[in-house]
C-alpha positions as CSV (number, residue, x, y, z in Angstrom):
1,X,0.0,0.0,0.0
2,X,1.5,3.2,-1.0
3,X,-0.1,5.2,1.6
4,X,-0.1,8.2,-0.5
5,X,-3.0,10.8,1.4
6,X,-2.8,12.8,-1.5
7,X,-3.6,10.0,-4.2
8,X,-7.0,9.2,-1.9
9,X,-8.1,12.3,-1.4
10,X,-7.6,13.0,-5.4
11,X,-10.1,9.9,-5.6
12,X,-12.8,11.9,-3.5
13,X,-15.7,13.9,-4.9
14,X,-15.4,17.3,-2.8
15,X,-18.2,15.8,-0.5
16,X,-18.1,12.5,-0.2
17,X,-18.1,10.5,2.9
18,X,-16.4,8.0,4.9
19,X,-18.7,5.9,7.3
20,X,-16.2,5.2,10.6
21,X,-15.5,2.4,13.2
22,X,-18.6,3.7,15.4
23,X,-21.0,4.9,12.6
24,X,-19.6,8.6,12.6
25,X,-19.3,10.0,9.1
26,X,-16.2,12.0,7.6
27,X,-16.9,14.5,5.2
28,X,-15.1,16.8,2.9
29,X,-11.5,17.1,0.9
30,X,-10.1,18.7,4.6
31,X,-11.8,16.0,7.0
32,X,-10.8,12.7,4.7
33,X,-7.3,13.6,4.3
34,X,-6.9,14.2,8.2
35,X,-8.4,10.8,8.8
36,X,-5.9,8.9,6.7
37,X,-3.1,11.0,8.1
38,X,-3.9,9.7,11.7
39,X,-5.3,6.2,10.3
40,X,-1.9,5.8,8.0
41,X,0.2,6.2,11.2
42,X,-1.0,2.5,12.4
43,X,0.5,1.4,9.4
44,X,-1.9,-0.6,7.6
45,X,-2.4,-3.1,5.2
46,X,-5.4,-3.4,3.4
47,X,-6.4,-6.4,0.9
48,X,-9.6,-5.5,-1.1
49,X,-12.1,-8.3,-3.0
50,X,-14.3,-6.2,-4.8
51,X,-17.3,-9.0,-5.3
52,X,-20.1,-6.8,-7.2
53,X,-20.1,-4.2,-9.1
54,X,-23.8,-2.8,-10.2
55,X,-24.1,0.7,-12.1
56,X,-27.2,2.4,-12.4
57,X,-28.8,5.7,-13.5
58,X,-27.3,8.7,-15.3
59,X,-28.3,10.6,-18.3
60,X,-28.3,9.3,-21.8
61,X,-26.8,11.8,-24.5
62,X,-27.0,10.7,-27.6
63,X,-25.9,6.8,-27.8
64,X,-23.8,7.2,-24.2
65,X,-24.9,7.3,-20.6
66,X,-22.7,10.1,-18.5
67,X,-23.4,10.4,-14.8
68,X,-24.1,7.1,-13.3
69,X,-23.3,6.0,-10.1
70,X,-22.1,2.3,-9.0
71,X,-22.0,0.8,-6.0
72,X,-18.9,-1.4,-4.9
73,X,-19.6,-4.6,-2.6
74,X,-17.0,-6.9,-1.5
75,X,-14.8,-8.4,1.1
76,X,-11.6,-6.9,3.4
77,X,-8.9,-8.0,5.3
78,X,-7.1,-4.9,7.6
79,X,-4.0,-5.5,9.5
80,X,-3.1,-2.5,11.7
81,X,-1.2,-1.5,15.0
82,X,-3.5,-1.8,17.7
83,X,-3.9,1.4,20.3
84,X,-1.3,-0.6,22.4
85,X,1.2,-1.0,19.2
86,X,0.4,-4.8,18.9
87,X,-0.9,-6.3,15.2
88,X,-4.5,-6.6,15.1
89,X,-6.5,-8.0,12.1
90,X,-9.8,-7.4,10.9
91,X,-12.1,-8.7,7.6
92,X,-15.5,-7.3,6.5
93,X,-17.6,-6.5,4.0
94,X,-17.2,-2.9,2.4
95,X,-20.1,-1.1,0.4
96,X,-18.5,1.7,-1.6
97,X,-20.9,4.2,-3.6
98,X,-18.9,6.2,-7.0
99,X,-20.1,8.7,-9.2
100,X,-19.2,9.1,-12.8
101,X,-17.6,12.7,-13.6
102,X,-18.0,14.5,-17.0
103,X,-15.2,13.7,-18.1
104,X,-15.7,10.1,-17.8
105,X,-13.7,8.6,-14.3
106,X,-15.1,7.9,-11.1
107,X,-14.8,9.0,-8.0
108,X,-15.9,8.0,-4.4
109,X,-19.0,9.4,-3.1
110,X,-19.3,7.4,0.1
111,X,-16.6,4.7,1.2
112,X,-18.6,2.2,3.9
113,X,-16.1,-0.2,5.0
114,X,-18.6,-1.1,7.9
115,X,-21.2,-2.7,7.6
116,X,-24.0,-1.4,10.5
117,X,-23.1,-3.5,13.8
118,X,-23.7,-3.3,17.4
């Protein structure tokens, strides 16, 4: 993982969201990259499955669709320093949401890597 804040950030619409640990939600550009300043100093590593991928909406002009959105579902594995500085590991599932920009990539409009839990 190249832990590179400003790569992740770049892969943000200017208000998307993060959904955290205890259901708090991130949002903005300024808020995200603080997040994985402090989460990057646990030094993780992060294995992603992406299991579905299912696009919908957006507008039709002429024979193309611009705009849609997508929603990313799959599978995790984290391995991080614990708040004690031992190795802790955790798998889940993820939900991501990504919207289609005019000039045809995607960027995140809500990262979930929680799914809701007690």
């Amino acid at each position: 993982m190249a832990k590179d804040v400003d790569g992740i950030v770049a892969l943000q619409e200017r208000e998307a969201a993060i959904i955290d640990w205890d259901g708090s939600v991130i949002r903005g550009h300024a808020a995200i990259r603080a997040f994985y300043v402090e989460w990057f100093e646990s030094d993780p590593i992060l294995q992603v499955s992406p299991l579905q991928i299912v696009e919908a909406g957006g507008t039709r002009v002429g024979n193309k669709v611009i705009g849609r959105s997508a929603s990313v579902m799959g599978t995790y594995t984290l391995e991080q320093d614990g708040p004690d500085g031992t190795r802790v590991s955790f798998s889940g599932n993820f939900c991501d949401i990504v919207r289609q920009q005019l000039n045809g990539t995607w960027l995140y409009i809500q990262d979930n890597p929680y799914p809701p839990h007690s």
